[in-house]
C-alpha positions in Angstrom: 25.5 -12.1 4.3 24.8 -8.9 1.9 22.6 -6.6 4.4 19.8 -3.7 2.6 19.3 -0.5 4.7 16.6 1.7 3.8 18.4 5.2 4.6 22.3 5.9 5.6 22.1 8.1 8.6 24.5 7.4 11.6 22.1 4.3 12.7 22.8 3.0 9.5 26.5 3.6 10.2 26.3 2.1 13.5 24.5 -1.2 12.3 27.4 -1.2 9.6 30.0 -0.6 11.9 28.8 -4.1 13.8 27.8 -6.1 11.1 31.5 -5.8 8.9 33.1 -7.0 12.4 30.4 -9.6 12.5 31.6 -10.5 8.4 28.7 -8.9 6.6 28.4 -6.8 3.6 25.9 -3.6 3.4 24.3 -1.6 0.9 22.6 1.9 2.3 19.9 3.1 -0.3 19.5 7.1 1.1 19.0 10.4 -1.1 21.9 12.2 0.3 24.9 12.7 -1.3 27.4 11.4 1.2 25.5 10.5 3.9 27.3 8.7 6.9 26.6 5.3 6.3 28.6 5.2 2.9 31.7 5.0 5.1 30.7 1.5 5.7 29.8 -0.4 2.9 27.8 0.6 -0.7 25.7 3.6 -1.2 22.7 3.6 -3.4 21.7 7.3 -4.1 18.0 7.7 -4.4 15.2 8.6 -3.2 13.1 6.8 -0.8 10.3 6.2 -3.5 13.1 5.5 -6.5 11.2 2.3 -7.7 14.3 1.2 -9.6 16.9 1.6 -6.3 14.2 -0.3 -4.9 13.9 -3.3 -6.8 17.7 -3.3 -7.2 18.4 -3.1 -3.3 15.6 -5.7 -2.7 17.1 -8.5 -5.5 20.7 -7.9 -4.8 20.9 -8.0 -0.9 19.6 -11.3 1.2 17.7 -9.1 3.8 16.4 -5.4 3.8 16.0 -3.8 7.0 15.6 0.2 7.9 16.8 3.1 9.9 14.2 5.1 10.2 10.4 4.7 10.2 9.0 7.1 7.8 9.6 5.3 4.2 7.5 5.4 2.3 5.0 2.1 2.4 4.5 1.8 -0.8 8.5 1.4 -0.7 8.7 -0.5 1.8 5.9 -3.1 0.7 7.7 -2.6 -2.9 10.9 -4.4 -1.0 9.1 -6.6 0.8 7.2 -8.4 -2.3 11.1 -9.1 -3.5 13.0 -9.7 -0.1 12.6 -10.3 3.8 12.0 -6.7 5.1 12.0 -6.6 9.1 10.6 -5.1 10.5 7.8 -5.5 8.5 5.2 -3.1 7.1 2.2 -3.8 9.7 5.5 -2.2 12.2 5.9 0.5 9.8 1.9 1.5 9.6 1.3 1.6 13.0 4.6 3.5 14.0 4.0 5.8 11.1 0.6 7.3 11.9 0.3 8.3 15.5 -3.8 7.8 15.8 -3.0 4.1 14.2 -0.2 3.5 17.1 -2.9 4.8 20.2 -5.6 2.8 18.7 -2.7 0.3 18.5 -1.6 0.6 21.6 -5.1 0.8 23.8 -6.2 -2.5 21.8 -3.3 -4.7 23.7 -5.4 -3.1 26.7 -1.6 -0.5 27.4 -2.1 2.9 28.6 -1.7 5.9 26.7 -2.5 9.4 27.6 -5.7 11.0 27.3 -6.5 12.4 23.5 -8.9 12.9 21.1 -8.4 13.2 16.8 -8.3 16.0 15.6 -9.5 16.9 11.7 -10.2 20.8 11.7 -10.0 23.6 13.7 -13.5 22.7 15.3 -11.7 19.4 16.7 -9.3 21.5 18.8 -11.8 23.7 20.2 -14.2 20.9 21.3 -11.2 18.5 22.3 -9.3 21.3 24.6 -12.8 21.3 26.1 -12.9 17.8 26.6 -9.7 17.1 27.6 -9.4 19.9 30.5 -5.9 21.2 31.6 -2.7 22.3 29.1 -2.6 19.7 25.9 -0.2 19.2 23.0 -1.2 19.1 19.4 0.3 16.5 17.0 0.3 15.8 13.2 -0.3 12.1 13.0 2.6 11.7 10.7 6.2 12.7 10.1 7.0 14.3 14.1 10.2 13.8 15.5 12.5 15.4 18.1 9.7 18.0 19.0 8.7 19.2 15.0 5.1 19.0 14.3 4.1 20.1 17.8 2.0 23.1 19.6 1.5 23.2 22.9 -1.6 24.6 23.7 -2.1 26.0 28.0 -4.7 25.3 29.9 -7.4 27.0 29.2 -8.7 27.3 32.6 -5.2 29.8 33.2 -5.4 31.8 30.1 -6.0 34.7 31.1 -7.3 36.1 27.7 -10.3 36.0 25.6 -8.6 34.0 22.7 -7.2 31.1 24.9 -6.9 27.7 23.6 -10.4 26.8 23.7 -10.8 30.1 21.4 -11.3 29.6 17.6 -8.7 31.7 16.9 -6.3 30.4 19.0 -6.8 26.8 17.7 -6.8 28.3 14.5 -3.3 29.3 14.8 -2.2 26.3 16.0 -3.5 24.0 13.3 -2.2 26.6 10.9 1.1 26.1 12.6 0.8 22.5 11.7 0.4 22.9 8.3 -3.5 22.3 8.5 -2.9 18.4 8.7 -4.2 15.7 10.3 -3.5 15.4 14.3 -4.3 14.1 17.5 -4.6 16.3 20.8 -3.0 15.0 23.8 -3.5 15.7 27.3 -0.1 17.1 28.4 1.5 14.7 31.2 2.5 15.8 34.3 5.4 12.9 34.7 8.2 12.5 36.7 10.7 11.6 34.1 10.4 10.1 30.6 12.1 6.7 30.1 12.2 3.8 27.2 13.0 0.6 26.1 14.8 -1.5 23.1 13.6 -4.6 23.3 14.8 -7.1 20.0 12.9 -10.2 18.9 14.8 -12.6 16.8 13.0 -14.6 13.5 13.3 -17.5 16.0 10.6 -15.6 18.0 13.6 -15.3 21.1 13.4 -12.3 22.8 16.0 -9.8 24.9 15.1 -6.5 26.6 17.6 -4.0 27.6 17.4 -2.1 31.1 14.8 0.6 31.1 16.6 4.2 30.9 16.1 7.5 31.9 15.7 10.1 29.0 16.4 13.9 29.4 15.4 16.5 26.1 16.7 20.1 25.7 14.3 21.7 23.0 12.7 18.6 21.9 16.2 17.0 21.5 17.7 13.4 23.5 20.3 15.3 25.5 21.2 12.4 28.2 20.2 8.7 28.6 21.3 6.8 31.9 20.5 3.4 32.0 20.3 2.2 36.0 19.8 -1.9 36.5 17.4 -2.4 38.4 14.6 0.1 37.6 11.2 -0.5 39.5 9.2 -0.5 36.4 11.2 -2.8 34.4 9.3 -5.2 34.6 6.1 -3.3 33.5 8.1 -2.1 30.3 9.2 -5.0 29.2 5.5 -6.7 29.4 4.3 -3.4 27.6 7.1 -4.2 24.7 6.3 -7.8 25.0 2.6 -7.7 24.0 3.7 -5.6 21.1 6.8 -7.5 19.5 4.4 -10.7 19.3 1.4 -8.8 18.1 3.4 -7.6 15.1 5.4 -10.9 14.6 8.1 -8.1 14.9 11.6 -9.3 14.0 14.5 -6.5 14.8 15.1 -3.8 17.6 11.8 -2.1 18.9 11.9 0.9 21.2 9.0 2.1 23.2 9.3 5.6 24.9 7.5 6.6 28.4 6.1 9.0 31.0 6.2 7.8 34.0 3.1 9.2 35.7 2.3 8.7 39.4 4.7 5.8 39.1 3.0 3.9 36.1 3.8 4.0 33.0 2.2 5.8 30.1 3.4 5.3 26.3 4.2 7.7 23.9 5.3 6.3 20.8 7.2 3.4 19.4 10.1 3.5 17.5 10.5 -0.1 14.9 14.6 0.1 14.8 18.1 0.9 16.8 17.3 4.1 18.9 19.2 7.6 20.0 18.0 5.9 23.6 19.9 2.8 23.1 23.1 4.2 22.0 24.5 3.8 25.3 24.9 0.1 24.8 27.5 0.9 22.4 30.4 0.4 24.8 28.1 -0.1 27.4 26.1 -3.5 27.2 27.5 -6.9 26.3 25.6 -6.5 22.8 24.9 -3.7 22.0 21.2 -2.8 20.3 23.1 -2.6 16.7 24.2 -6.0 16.7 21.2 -7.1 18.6 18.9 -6.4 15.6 21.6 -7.8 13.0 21.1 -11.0 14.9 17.9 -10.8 14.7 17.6 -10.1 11.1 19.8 -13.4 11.0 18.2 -15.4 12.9 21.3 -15.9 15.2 21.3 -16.6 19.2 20.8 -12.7 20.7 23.3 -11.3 22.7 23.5 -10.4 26.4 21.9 -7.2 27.1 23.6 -6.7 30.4 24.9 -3.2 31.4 29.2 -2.8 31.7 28.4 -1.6 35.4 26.2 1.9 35.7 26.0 3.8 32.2 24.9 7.0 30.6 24.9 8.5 27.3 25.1 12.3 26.4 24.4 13.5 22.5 26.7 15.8 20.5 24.3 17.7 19.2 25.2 21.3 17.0 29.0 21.3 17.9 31.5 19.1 18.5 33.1 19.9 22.2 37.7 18.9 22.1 37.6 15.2 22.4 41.2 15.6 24.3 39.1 16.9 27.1 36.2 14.6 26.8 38.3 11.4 26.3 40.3 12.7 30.1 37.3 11.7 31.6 37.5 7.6 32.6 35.5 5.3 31.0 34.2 7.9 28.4 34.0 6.7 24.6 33.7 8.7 22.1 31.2 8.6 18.6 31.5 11.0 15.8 29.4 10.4 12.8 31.1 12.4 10.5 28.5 15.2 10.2 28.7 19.0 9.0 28.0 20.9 12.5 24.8 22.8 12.3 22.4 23.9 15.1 19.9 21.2 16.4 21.8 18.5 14.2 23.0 15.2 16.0 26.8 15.1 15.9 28.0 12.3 17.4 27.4 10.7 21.1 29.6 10.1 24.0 28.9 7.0 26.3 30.5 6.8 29.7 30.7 3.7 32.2 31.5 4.0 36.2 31.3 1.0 38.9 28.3 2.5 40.8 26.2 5.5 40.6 28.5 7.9 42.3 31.2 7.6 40.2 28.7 7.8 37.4 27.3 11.1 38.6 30.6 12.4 39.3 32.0 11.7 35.1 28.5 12.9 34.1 29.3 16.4 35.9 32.5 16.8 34.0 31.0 15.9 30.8 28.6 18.3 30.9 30.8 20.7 31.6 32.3 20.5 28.3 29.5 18.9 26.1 26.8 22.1 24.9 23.3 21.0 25.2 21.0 21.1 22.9 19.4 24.2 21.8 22.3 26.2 23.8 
């Protein structure tokens, strides 16, 4: 099978990686000029909107599926009036637009935080004041890893004249936005932030893997541990549930949490293979990259069981000695063949231990060589 990727990024690598051993041929249509995905299979360079790469990618490959969610839609419905694109574009419009995804969300009757849209400077003012307490500013499109975000304090702390609720404080902050549409969120006081990857075949079959816990440095995935048995696992995988059949999705779908007062909360979806899921490289039975290619496919999914306890730490600005990472059992080790810059994902290491002790124990000496993000 000849598989289309919309961008070439180290997802795109990964899901090449898996699908040659699984026989299959790729083609990565991304701007860059050497992006990491070429090292698997054909690169198409052009850009996302490139009407021509487009319709070439779309008529030359038997299925199209993505690495990231913001292309274009016009793209992306431009590829799926030629060829099978999953997930699909309703995945892509709700994912893209973050006031489409809590409307989204609140209609299949989940909980999301408090928030209000915000269109002006006006909007911030009035919706600090409705919303009480320290709250977060986001532009409804193009976020990720912490960009096109302010936090604004609470204003009943500032201890100032132009506090949030102040004009010309929430001036400045929709100026540091780029004066683009946003949503104001009640900041969460949450006990840890955790997600899912959940995959749904074109046979409507469905696998979840185990809910894992997600630490950020600066915005940034720094560690992912993934513990069977989580108390709210359960909850997630209803949550992901609802949305994978309201979409018809077909592919791997992550949903990210707070876990507030022990509920969960959602705070966005991702529609493909996630940083979060990584650790089932090495450390599931199927990992999420071959999940979603069996999906695509419309093949039998793959055991999402964990190799024993697991965690995953990113490489993120430097690359630490792998001599001294590798030392530590059960560690793997994932380089995507990146230039090293600050705040730039590197590569990812993925360790495995027989029970949480032993997990702790690797973890310690891997963060004792591995530079967090931000540092």
């Amino acid at each position: 099978m000849h598989i289309g990727v919309i961008g070439g990024g180290q997802l795109g690598q990964m899901l090449g990686l898996a699908g040659v051993a699984m026989g299959h041929r790729f083609t990565f249509l991304d701007p860059a000029f050497e992006p990491p995905a070429a090292s698997v299979g054909r690169h198409i360079r052009a850009e996302f909107d490139d009407a021509e790469a487009l319709e070439r990618l779309a008529v030359e490959c038997d299925v199209v599926t993505l690495e990231f969610e913001n292309v274009p839609q016009a793209s992306a419905e431009r590829v799926a009036a030629r060829n099978c694109l999953m997930p699909g574009t309703a995945a892509l419009a709700v994912a893209q637009d973050r006031l489409e995804e809590k409307q989204f969300f609140e209609g299949l009757g989940l909980t999301v935080a408090p928030w209000v849209q915000v269109d002006s400077v006006r909007d911030i003012v009035q919706g600090v004041a409705h919303l009480g307490g320290a709250s977060i500013l986001k532009t409804r499109r193009f976020g990720y890893d912490g960009k096109g975000q302010v936090r604004l304090a609470d204003p009943a702390h500032a201890a100032h004249e132009g506090g949030p609720g102040n004009p010309g404080e929430a001036a400045s902050a929709w100026e540091a936005i780029g004066g683009v549409p946003a949503v104001l969120e009640k900041m969460q006081s949450f006990e840890r932030e955790v997600s899912i990857v959940a995959v749904r075949s074109r046979s409507g079959e469905q696998r979840v893997y185990p809910l894992v816990t997600n630490v950020h440095r600066h915005g940034i995935l720094w560690q992912t541990t993934a513990h069977r048995g989580d108390p709210l696992q359960a909850e997630a995988e209803r949550a992901a549930g609802l949305v994978l059949e309201k979409l018809d999705y077909v592919g791997a779908l992550t949903i990210e949490f707070f876990v507030v007062d022990g509920r969960l909360v959602i705070n966005e979806m991702a529609p493909r293979v996630h940083n979060s899921g990584h650790w089932s490289l090495g450390g599931a039975r199927t990992s999420q990259f071959e999940n979603h290619l069996r999906a695509l496919l419309g093949w039998p999914l793959g055991d999402t069981d964990p190799l024993g306890e697991v965690a995953m730490l990113n490489l993120v600005g430097r690359l630490p000695d792998p001599m001294a990472v590798m030392a530590v059992p059960g560690t793997s080790w994932h380089d995507y063949g990146k230039t090293p810059r600050p705040g730039r994902k590197l590569g990812h290491v993925t360790v495995t231990a027989p029970d949480d002790t032993a997990l702790e124990s690797r973890l310690d000496r891997l963060r004792g060589l591995i530079t967090p993000p931000g540092d």
